[in-house]
C-alpha positions in Angstrom: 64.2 -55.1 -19.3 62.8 -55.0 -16.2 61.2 -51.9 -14.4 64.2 -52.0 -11.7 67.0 -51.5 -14.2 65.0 -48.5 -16.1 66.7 -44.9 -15.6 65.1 -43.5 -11.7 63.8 -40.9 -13.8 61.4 -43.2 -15.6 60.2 -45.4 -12.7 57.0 -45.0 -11.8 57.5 -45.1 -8.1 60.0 -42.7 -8.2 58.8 -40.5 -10.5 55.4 -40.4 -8.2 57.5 -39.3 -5.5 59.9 -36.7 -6.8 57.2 -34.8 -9.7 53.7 -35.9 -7.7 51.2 -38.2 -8.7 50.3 -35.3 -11.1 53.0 -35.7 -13.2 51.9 -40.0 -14.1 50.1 -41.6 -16.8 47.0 -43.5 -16.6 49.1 -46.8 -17.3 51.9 -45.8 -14.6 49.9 -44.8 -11.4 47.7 -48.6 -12.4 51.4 -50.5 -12.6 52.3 -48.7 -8.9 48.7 -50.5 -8.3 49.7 -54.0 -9.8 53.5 -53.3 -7.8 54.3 -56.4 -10.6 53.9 -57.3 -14.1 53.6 -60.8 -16.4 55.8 -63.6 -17.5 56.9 -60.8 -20.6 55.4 -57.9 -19.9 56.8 -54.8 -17.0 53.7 -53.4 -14.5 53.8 -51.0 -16.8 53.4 -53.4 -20.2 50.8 -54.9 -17.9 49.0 -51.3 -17.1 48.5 -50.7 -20.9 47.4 -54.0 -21.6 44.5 -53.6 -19.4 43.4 -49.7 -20.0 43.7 -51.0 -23.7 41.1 -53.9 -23.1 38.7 -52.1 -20.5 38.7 -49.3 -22.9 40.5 -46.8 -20.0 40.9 -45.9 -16.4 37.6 -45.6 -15.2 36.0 -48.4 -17.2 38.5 -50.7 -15.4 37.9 -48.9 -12.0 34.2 -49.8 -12.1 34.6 -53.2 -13.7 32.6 -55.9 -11.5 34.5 -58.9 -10.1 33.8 -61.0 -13.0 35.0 -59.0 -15.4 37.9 -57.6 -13.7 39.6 -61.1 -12.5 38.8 -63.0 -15.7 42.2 -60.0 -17.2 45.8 -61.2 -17.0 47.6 -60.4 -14.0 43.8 -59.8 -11.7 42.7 -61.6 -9.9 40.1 -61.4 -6.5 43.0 -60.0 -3.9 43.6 -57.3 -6.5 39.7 -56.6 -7.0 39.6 -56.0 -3.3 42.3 -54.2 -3.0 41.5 -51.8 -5.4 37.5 -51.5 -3.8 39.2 -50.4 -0.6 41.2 -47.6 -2.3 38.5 -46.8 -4.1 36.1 -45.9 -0.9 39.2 -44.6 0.9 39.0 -42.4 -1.7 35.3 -41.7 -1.4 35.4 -41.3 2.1 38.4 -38.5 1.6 36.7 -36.7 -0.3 33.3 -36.8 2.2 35.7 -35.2 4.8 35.2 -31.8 3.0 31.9 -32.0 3.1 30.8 -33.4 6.2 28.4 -32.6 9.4 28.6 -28.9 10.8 31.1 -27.4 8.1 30.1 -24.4 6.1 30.4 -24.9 2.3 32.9 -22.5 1.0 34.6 -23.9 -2.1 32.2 -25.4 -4.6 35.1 -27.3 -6.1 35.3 -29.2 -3.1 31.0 -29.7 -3.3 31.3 -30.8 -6.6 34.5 -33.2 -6.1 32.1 -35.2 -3.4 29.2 -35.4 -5.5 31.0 -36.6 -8.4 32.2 -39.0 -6.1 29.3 -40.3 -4.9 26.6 -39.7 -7.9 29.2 -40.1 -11.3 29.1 -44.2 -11.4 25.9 -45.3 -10.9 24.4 -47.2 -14.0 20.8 -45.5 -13.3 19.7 -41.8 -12.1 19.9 -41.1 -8.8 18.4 -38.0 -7.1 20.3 -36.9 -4.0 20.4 -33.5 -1.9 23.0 -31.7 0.6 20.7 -29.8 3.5 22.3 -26.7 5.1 21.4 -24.5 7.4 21.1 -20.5 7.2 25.1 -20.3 7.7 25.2 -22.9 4.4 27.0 -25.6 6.6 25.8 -29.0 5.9 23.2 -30.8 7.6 22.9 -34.2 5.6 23.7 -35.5 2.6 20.9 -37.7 1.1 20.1 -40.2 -2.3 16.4 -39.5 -2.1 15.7 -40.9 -5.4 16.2 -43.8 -8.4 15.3 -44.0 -11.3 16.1 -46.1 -14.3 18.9 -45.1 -16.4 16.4 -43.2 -18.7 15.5 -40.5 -15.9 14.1 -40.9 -12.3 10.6 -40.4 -10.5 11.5 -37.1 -8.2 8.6 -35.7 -5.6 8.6 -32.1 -4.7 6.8 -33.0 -1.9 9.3 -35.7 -0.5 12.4 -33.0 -0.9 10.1 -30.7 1.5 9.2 -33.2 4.2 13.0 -34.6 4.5 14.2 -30.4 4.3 11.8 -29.6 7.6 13.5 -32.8 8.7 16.6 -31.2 8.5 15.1 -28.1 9.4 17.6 -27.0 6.7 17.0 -23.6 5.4 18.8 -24.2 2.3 19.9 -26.8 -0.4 21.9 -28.1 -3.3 20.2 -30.4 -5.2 22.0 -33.2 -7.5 21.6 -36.2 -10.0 23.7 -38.1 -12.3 23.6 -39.2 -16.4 25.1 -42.4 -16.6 25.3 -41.4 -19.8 28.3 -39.2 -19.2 26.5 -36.0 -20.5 25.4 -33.5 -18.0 23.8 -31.1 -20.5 20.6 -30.2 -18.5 17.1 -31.3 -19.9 14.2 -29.6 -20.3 12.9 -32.2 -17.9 16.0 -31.5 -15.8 15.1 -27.5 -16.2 11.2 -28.0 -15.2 11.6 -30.2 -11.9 14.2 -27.7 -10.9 11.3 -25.3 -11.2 9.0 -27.3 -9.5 11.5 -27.9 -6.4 12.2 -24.2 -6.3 8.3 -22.9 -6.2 7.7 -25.6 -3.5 10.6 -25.4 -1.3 10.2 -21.7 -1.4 7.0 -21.8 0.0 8.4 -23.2 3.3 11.2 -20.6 3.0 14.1 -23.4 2.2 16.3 -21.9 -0.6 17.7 -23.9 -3.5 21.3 -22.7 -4.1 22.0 -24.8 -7.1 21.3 -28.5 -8.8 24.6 -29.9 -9.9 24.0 -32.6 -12.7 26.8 -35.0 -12.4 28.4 -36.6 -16.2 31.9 -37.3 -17.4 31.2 -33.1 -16.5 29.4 -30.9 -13.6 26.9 -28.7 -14.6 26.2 -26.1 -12.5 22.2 -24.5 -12.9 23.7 -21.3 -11.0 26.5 -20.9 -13.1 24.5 -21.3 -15.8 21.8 -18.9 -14.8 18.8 -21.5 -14.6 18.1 -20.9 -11.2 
């Protein structure tokens, strides 16, 4: 049976746009993606079929072009089609945290560093700079690292925050392994950032550690 002659109810499509995307599976938001199925198989057969090989949504979203045209029903225009939504996406997200506004809901912080820090396959260091009214400044990746842990210098995070001439800062890094339970390591470069950032009056506010979680270090009481 094909998609077109299921109850309205049940169609993807129109389901999206009476209960929200919300209300959609994993399998029916990817067969509004694919718009068609297989010789047999519904987009939303089709959908299934491929969260079951990739092993879920976001091992298909960051499958590379290899991987990703070599399923059924892929192919290079759907790769690049789904790459653009993907940084519209990122880019959406960077509107709540862009140049000149204040940061007011940390939900909206931690949505744009997950963003940008969750899929990298190695560590990666970053910091937002604010000034004294906590609007942001810049956003930078000041560090990589292999995926067992990356090289970060206190004295590096103090020359680009008098760059800034920020007077504040949230500092961040991923675990590609999708746990975001801090480290001791995490804990004592925290520490070290702190003590030297202080003594040019620049405040850390938090250090977000970015897994299939967030971890907050102030909600946590670690700094």
């Amino acid at each position: 049976m094909r998609i077109t002659d299921w109850p309205a109810s049940e169609r993807p499509r129109e389901k999206l746009l009476a209960q929200g995307p919300e209300a959609l599976s994993d399998a029916e938001l990817l067969a509004i993606f694919l718009r068609t199925g297989v010789s047999g198989l519904t987009a939303v057969d089709l959908a299934r079929d491929l969260l079951n090989r990739f092993g879920g949504l976001r091992p298909l979203l960051q499958a590379d072009i290899k991987d990703f045209c070599s399923a059924r029903g892929l192919g290079e225009a759907k790769y690049a089609q789904l790459q653009a939504v993907l940084e519209m996406g990122r880019r959406h997200l960077s509107e709540s945290l862009k140049r000149g506004d204040a940061i007011t809901s940390p939900e909206h912080t931690r949505r744009y560093l997950a963003a940008r820090l969750r899929d990298y396959p190695f560590e990666v260091f970053a910091c937002v700079f604010l000034d004294n009214r906590h609007r942001v400044l810049a956003f930078e990746e000041l560090f990589r690292g292999t995926i067992d842990g990356a090289s970060v210098h206190p004295r590096e995070v103090v020359r680009r925050a008098l760059h800034h001439n920020a007077a504040a800062l949230i500092l961040a890094h991923n675990h590609p392994s999708g746990i975001a339970e801090p480290s001791r390591a995490d804990q004592s470069i925290t520490e070290r950032l702190r003590d030297a950032l202080g003594l040019v009056d620049v405040r850390v506010l938090d250090h977000i550690i970015v897994g299939d979680e967030l971890v907050s270090f102030a909600e946590r009481g670690l700094i």
